[in-house]
C-alpha positions in Angstrom: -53.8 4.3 -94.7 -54.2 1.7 -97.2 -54.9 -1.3 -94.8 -57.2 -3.1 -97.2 -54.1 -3.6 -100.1 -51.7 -4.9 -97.4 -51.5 -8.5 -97.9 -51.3 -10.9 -94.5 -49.9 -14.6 -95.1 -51.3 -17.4 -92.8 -48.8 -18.4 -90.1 -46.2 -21.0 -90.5 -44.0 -22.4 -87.5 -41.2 -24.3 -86.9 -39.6 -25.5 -83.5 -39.0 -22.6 -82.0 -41.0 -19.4 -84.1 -44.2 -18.7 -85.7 -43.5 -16.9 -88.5 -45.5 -14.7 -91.1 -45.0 -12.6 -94.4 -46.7 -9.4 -95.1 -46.6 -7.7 -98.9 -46.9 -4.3 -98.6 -48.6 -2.5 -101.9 -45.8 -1.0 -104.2 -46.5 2.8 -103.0 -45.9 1.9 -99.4 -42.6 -0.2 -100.4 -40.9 3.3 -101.6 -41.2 3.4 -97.3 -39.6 0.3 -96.1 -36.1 1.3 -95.2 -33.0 -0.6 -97.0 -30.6 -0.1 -94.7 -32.2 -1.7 -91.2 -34.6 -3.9 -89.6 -38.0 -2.4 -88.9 -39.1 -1.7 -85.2 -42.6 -2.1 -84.2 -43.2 2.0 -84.4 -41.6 2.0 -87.8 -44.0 -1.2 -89.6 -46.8 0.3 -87.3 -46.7 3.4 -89.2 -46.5 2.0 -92.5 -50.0 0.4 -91.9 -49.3 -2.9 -90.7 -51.4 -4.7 -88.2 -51.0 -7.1 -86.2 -51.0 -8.9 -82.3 -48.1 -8.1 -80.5 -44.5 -10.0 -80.4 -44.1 -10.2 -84.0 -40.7 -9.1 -84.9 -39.1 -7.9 -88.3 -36.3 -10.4 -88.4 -35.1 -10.1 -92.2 -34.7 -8.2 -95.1 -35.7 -10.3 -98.8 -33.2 -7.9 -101.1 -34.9 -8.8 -104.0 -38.4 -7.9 -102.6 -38.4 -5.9 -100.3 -42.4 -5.3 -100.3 -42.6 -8.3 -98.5 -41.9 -7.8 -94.6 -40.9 -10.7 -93.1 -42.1 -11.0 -89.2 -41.5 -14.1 -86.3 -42.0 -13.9 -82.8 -41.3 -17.0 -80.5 -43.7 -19.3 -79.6 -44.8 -19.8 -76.2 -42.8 -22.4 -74.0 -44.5 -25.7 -73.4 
């Protein structure tokens, strides 16, 4: 799979998620669906790698290439 043109951003938080954007290469993109959220199989498949917990939480319409991903952070 093309692992090595899949794009990871640093991680960014706020009070309660750390959050993260991933740009998928445009060939992979034809992939994403348009009509629902990701599951973890589904970006899985597509190439993407990462810890667990992280959760695709929106759609960007007008780019869809890049997957946005949170997962809570831990309670303090």
């Amino acid at each position: 799979m093309a692992h090595k043109q899949i794009y990871y951003s640093d991680k960014y938080t706020d009070d309660l998620y750390e959050y993260r954007h991933v740009v998928l290469p445009r060939e992979l993109a034809k992939q994403v669906p348009k009509s629902h959220l990701m599951t973890e199989d589904e970006w899985r498949r597509l190439g993407v790698q990462q810890s667990l917990g992280w959760v695709h939480y929106m759609i960007h319409e007008p780019e869809p290439h890049i997957l946005l991903f949170r997962r809570p952070l831990p309670k303090q």
